[in-house]
mmCIF file as gemmi writes it, N, C-alpha and C atoms, coordinates in Angstrom:
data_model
loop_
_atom_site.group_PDB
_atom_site.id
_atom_site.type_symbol
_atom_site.label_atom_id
_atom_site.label_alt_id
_atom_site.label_comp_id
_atom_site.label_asym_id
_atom_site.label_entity_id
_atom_site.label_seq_id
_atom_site.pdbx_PDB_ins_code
_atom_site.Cartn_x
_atom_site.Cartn_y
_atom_site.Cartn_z
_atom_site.occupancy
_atom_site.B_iso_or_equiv
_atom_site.pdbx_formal_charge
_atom_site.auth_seq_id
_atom_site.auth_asym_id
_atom_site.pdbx_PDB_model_num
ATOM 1 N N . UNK Axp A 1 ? 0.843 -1.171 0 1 0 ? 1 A 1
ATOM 2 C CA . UNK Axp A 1 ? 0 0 0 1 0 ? 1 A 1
ATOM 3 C C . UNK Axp A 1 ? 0.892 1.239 0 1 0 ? 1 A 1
ATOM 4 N N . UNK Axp A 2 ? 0.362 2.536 -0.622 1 0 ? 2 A 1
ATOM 5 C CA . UNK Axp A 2 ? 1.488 3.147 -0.454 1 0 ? 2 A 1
ATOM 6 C C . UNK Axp A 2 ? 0.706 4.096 -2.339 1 0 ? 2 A 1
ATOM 7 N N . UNK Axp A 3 ? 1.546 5.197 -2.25 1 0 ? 3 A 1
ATOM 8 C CA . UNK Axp A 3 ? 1.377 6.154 -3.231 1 0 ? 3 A 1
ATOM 9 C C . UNK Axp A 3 ? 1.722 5.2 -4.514 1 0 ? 3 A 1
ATOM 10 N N . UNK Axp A 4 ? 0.218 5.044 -5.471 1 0 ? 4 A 1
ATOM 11 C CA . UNK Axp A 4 ? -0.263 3.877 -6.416 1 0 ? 4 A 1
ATOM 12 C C . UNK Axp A 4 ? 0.8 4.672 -7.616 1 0 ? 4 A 1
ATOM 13 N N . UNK Axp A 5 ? 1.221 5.515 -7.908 1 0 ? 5 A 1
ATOM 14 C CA . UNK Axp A 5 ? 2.07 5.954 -8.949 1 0 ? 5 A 1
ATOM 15 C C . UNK Axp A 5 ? 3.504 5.834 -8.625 1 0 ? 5 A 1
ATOM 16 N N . UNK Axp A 6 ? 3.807 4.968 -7.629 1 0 ? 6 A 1
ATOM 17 C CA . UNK Axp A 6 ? 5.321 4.302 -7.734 1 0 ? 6 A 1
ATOM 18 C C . UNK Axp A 6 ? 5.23 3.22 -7.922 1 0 ? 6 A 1
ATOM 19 N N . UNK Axp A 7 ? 6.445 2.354 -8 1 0 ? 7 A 1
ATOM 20 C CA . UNK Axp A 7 ? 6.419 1.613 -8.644 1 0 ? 7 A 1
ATOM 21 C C . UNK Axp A 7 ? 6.799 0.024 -7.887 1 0 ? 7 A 1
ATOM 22 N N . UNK Axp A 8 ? 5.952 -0.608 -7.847 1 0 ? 8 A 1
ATOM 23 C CA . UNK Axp A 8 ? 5.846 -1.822 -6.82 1 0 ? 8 A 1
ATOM 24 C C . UNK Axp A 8 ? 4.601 -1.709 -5.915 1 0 ? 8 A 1
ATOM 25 N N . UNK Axp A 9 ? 4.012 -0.417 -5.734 1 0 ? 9 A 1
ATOM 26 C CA . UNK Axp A 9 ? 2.684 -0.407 -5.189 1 0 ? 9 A 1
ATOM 27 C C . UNK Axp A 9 ? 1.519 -1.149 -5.905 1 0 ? 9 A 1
ATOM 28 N N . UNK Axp A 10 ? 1.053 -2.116 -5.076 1 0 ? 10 A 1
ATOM 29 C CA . UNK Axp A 10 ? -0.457 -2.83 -5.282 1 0 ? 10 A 1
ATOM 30 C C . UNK Axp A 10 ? -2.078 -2.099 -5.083 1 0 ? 10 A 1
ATOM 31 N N . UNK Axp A 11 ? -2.155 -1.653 -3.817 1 0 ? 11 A 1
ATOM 32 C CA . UNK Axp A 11 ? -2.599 -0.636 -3.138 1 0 ? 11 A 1
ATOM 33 C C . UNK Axp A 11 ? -2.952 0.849 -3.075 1 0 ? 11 A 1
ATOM 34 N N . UNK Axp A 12 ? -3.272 1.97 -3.761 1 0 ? 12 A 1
ATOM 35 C CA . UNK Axp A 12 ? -2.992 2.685 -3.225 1 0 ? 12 A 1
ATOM 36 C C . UNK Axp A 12 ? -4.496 3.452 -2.603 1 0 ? 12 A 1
ATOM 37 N N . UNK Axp A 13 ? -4.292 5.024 -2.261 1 0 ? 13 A 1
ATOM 38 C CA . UNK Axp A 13 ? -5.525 5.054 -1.693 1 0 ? 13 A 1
ATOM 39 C C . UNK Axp A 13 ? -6.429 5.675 -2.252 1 0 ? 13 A 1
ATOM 40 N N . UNK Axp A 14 ? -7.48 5.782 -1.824 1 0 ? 14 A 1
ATOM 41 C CA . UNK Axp A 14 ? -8.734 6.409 -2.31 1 0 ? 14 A 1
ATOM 42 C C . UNK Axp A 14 ? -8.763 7.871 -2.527 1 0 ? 14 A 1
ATOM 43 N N . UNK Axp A 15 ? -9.804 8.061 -3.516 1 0 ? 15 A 1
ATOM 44 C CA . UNK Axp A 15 ? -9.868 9.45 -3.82 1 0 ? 15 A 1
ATOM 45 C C . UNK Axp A 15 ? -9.79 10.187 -3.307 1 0 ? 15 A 1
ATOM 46 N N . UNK Axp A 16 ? -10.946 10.348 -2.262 1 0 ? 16 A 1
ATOM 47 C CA . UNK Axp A 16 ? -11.216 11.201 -1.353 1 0 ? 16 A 1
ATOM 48 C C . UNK Axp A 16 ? -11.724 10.841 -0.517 1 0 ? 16 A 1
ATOM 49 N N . UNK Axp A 17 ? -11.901 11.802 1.202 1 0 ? 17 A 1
ATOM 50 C CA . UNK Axp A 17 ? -12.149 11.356 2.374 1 0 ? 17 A 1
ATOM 51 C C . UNK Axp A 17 ? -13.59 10.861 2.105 1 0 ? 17 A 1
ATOM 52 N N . UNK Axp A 18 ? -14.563 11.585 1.362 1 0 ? 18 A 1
ATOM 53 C CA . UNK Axp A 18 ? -15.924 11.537 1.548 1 0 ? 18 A 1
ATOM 54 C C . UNK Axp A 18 ? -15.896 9.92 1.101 1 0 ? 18 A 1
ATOM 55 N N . UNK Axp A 19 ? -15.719 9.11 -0.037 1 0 ? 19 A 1
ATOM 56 C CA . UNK Axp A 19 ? -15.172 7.544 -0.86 1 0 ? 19 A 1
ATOM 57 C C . UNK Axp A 19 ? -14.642 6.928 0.433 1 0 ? 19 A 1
ATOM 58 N N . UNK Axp A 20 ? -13.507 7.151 1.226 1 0 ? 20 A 1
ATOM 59 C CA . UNK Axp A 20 ? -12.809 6.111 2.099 1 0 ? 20 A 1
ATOM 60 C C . UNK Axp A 20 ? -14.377 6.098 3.722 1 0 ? 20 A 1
ATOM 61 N N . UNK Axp A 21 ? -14.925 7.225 3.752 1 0 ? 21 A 1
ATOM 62 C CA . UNK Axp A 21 ? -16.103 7.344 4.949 1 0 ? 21 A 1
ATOM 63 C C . UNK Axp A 21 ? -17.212 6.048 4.365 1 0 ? 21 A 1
ATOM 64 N N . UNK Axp A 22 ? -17.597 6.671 2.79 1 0 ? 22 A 1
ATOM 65 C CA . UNK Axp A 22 ? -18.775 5.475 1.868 1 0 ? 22 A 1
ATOM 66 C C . UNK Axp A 22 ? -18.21 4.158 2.201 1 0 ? 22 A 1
ATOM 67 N N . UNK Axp A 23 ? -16.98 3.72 2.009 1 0 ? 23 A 1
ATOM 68 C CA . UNK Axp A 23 ? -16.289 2.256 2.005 1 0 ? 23 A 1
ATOM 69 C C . UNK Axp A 23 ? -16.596 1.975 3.357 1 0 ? 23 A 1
ATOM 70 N N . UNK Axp A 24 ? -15.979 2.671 3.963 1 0 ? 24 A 1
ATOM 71 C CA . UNK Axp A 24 ? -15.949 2.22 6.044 1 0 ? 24 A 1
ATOM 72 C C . UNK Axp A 24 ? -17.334 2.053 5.966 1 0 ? 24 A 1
ATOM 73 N N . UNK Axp A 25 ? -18.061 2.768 5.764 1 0 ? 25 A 1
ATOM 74 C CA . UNK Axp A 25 ? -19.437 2.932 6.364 1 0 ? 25 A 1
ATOM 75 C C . UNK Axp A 25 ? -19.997 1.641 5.911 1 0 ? 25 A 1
ATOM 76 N N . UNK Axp A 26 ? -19.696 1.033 4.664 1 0 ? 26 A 1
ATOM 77 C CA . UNK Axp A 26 ? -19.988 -0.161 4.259 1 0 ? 26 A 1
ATOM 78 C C . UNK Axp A 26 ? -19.777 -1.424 4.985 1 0 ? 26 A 1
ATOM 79 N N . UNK Axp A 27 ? -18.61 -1.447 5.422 1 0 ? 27 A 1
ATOM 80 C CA . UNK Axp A 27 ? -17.995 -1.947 6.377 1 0 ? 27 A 1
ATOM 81 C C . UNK Axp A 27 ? -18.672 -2.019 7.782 1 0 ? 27 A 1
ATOM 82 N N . UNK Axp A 28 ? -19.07 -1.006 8.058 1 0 ? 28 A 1
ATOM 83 C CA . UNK Axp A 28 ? -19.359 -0.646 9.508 1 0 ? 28 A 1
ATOM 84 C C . UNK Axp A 28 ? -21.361 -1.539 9.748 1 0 ? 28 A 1
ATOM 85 N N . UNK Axp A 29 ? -22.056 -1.246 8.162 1 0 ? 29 A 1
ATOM 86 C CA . UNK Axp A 29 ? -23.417 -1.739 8.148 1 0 ? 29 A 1
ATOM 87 C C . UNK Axp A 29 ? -23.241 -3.214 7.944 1 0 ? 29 A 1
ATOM 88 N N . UNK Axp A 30 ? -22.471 -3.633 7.283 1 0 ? 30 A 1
ATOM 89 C CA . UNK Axp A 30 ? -22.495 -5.091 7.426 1 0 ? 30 A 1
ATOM 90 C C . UNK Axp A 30 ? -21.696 -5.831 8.634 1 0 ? 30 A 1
ATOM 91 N N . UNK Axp A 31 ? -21.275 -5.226 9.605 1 0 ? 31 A 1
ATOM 92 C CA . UNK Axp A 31 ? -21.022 -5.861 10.796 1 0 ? 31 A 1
ATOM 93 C C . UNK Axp A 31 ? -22.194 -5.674 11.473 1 0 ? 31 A 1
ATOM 94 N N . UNK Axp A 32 ? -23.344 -4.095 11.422 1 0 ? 32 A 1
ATOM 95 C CA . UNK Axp A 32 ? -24.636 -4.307 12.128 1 0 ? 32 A 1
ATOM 96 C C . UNK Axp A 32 ? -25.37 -5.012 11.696 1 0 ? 32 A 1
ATOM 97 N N . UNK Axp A 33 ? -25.134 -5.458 10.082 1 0 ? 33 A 1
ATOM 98 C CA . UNK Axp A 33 ? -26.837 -6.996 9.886 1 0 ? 33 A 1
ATOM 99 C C . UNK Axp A 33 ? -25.76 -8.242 10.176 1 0 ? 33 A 1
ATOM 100 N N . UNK Axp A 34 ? -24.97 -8.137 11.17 1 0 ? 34 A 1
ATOM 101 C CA . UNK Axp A 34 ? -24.878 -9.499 11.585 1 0 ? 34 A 1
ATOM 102 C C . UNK Axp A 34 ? -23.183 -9.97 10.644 1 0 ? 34 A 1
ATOM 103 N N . UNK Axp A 35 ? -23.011 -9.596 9.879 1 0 ? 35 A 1
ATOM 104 C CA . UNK Axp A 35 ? -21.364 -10.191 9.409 1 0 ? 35 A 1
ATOM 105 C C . UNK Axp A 35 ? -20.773 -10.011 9.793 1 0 ? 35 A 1
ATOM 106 N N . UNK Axp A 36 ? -19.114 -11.149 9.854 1 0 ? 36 A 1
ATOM 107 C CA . UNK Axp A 36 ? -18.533 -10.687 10.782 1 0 ? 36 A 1
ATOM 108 C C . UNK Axp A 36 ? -17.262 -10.628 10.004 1 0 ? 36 A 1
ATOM 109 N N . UNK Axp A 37 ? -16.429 -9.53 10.349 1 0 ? 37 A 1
ATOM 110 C CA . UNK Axp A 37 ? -15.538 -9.148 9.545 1 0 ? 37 A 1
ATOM 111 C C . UNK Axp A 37 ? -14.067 -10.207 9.731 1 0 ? 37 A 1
ATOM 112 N N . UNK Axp A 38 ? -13.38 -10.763 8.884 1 0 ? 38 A 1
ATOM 113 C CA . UNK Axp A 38 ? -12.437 -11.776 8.751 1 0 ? 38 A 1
ATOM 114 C C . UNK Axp A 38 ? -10.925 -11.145 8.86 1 0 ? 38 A 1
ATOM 115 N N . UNK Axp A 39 ? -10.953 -10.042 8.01 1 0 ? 39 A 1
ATOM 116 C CA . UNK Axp A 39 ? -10.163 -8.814 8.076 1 0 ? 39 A 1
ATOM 117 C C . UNK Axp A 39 ? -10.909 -7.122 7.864 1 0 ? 39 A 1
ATOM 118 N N . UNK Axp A 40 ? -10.163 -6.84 8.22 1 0 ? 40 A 1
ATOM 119 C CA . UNK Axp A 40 ? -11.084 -5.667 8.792 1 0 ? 40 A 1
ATOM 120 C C . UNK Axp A 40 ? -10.221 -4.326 8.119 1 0 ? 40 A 1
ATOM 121 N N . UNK Axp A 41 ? -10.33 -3.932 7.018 1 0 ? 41 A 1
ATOM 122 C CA . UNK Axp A 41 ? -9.536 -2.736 6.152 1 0 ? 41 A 1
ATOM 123 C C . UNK Axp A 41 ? -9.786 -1.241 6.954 1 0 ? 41 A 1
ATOM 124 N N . UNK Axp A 42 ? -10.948 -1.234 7.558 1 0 ? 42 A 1
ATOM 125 C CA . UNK Axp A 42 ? -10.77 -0.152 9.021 1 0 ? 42 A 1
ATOM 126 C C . UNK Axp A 42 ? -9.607 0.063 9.429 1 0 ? 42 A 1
ATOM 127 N N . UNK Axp A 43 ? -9.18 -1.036 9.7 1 0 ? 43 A 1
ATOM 128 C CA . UNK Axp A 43 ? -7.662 -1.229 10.905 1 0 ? 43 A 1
ATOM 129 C C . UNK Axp A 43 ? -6.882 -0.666 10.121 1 0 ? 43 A 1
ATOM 130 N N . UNK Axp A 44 ? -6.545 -0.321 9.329 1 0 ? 44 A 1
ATOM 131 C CA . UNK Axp A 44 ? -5.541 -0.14 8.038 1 0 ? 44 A 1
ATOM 132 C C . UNK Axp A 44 ? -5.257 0.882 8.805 1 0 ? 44 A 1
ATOM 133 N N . UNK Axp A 45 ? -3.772 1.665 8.931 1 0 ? 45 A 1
ATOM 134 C CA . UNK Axp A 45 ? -3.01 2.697 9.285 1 0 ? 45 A 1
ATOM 135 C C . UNK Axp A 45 ? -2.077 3.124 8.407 1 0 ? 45 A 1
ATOM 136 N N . UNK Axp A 46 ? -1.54 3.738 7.832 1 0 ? 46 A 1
ATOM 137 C CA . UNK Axp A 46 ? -0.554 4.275 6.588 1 0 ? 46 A 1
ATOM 138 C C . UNK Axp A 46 ? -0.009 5.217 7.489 1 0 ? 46 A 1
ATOM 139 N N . UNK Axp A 47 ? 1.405 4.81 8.289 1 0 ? 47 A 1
ATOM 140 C CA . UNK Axp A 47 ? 2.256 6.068 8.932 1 0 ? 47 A 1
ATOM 141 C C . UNK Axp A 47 ? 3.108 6.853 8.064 1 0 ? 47 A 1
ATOM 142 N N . UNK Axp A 48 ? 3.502 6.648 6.783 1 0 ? 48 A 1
ATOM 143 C CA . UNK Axp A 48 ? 4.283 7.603 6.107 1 0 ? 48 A 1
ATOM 144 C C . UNK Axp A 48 ? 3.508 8.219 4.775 1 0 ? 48 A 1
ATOM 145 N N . UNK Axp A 49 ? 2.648 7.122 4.316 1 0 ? 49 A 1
ATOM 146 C CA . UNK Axp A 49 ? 1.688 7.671 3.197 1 0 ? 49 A 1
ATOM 147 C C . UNK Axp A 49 ? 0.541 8.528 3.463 1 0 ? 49 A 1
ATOM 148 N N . UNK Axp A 50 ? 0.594 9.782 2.557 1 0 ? 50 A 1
ATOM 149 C CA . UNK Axp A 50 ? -0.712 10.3 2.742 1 0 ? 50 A 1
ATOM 150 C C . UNK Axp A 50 ? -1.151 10.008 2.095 1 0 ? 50 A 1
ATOM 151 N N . UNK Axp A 51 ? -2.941 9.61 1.988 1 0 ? 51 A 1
ATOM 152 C CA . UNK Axp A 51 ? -3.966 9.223 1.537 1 0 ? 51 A 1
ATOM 153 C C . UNK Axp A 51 ? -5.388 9.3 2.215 1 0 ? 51 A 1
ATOM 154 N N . UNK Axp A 52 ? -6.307 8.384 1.278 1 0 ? 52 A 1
ATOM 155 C CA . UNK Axp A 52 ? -7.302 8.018 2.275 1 0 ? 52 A 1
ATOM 156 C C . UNK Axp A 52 ? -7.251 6.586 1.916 1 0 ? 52 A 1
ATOM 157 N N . UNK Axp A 53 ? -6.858 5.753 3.189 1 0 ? 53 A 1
ATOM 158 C CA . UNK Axp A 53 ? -6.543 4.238 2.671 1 0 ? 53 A 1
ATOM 159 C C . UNK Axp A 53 ? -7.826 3.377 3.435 1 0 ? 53 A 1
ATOM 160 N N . UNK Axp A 54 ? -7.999 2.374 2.728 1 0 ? 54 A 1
ATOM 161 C CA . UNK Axp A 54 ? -8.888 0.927 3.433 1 0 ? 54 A 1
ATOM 162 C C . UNK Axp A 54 ? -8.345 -0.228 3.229 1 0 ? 54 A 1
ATOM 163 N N . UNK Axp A 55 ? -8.045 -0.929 3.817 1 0 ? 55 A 1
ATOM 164 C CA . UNK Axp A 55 ? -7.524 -1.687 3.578 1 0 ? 55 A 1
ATOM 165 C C . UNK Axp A 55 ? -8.451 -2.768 3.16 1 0 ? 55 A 1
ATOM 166 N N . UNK Axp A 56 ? -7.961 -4.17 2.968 1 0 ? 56 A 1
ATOM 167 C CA . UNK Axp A 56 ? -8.789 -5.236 2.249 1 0 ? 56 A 1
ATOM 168 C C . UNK Axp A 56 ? -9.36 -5.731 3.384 1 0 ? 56 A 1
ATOM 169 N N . UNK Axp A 57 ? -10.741 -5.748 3.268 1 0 ? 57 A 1
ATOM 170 C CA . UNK Axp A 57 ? -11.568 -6.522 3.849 1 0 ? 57 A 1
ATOM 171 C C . UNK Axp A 57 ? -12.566 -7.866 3.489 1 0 ? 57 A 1
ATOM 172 N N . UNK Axp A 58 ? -12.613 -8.566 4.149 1 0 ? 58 A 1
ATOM 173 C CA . UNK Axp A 58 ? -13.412 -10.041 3.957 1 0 ? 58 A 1
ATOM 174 C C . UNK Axp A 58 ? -14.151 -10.377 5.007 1 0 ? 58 A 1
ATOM 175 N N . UNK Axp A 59 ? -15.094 -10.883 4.877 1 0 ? 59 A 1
ATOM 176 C CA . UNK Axp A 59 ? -16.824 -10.736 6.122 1 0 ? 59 A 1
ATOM 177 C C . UNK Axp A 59 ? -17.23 -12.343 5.361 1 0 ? 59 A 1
ATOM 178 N N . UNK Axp A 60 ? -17.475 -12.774 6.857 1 0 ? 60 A 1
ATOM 179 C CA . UNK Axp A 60 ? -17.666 -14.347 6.845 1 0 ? 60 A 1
ATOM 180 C C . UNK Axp A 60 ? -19.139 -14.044 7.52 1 0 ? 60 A 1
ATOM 181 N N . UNK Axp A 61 ? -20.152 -15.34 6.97 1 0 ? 61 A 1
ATOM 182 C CA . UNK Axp A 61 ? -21.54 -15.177 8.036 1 0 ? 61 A 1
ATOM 183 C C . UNK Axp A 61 ? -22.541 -14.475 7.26 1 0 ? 61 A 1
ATOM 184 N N . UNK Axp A 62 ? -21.869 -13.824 5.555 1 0 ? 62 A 1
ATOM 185 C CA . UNK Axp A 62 ? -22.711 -12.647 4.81 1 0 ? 62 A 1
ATOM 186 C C . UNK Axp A 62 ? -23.948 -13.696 4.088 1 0 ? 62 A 1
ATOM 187 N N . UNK Axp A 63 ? -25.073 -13.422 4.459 1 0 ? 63 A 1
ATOM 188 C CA . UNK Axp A 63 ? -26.378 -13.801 3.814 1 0 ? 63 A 1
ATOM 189 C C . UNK Axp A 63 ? -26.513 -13.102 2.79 1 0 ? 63 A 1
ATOM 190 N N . UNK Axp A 64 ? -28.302 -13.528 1.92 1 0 ? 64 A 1
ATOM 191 C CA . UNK Axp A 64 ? -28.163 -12.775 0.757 1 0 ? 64 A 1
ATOM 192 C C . UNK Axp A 64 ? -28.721 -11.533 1.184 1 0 ? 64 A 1
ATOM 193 N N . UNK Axp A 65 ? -29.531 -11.568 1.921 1 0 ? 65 A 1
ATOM 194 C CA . UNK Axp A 65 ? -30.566 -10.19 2.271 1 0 ? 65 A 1
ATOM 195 C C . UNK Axp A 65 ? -29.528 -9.07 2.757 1 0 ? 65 A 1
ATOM 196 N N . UNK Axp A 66 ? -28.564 -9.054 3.3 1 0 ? 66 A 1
ATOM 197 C CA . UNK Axp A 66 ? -27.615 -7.896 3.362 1 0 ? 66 A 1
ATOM 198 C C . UNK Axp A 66 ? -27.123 -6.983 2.589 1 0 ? 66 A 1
ATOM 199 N N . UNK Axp A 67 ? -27.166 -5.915 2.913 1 0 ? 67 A 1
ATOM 200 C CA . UNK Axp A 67 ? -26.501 -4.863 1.838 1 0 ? 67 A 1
ATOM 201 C C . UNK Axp A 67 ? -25.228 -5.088 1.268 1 0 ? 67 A 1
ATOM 202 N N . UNK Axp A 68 ? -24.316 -5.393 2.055 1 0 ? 68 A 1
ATOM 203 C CA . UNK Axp A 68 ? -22.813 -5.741 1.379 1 0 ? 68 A 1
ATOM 204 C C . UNK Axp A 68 ? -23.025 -6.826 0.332 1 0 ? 68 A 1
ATOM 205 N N . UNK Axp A 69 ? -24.162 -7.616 0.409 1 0 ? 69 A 1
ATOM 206 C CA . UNK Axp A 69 ? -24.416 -8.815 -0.631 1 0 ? 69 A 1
ATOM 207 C C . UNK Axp A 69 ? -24.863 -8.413 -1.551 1 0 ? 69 A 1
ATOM 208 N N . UNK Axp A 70 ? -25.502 -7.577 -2.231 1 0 ? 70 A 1
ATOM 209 C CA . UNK Axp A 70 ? -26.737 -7.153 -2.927 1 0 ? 70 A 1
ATOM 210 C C . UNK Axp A 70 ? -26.213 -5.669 -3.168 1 0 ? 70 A 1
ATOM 211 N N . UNK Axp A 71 ? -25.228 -4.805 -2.89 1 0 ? 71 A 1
ATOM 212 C CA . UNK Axp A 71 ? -24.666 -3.845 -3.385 1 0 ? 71 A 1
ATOM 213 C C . UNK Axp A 71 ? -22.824 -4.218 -3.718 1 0 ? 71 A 1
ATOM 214 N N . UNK Axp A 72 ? -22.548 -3.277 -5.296 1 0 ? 72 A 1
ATOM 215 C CA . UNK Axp A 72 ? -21.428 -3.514 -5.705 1 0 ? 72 A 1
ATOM 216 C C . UNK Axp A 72 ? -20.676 -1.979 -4.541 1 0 ? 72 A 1
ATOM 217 N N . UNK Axp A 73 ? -19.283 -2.721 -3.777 1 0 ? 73 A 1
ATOM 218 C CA . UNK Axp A 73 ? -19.153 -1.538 -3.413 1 0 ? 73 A 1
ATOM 219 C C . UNK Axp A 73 ? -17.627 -1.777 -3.766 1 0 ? 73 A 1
ATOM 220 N N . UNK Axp A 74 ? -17.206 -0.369 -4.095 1 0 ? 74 A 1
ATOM 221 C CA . UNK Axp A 74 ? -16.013 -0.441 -5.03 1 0 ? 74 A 1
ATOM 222 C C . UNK Axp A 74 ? -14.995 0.758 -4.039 1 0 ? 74 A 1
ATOM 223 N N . UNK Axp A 75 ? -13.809 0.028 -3.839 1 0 ? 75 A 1
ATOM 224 C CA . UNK Axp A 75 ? -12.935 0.833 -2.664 1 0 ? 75 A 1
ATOM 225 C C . UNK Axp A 75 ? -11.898 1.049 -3.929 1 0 ? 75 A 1
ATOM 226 N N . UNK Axp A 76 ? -11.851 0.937 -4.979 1 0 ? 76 A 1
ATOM 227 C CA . UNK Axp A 76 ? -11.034 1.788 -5.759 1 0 ? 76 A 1
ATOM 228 C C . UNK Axp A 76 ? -11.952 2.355 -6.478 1 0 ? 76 A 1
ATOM 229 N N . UNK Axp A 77 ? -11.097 3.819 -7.631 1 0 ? 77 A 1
ATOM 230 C CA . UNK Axp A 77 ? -12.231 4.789 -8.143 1 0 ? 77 A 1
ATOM 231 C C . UNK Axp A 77 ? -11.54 5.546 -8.833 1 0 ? 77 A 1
ATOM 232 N N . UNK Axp A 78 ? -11.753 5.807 -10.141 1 0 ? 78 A 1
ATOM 233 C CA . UNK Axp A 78 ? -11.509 7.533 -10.308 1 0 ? 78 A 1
ATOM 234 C C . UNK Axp A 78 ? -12.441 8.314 -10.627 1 0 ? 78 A 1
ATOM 235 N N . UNK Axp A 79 ? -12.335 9.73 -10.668 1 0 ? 79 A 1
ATOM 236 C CA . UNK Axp A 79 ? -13.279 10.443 -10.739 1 0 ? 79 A 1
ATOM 237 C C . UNK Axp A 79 ? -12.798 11.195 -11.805 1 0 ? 79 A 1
């Protein structure tokens, strides 16, 4: 993870704060209908990169009736 225009970065971060809040928040509703997060891209910290980063997340327990199931949610973007 790390500034996506060098070179060896996989990762980099999101557009903007308002995009990395939409992602979390995604994150944050499918732990309230009940999923439970496997890794958790919340946790993500970037001490030398500035950005707005999320890290990769995976949610075990996801039914179909849930929003994270039934919406495409996309933590990369350009605008």
């Amino acid at each position: 993870m790390g500034d996506g225009n060098q070179a060896g970065i996989e990762m980099g971060p999101l557009v903007t704060d308002e995009h990395r809040k939409r992602v979390t928040g995604y994150i944050d509703k499918g732990e309230a209908e009940g999923a439970v997060p496997l890794l958790d891209g919340r946790a993500v910290t970037k001490e030398k990169a500035k950005g707005y980063f999320v890290g990769p997340t995976i949610f075990d327990r996801v039914t179909p009736e849930m929003t994270i199931a039934k919406e495409e949610i996309f933590g990369l973007c350009s605008r």
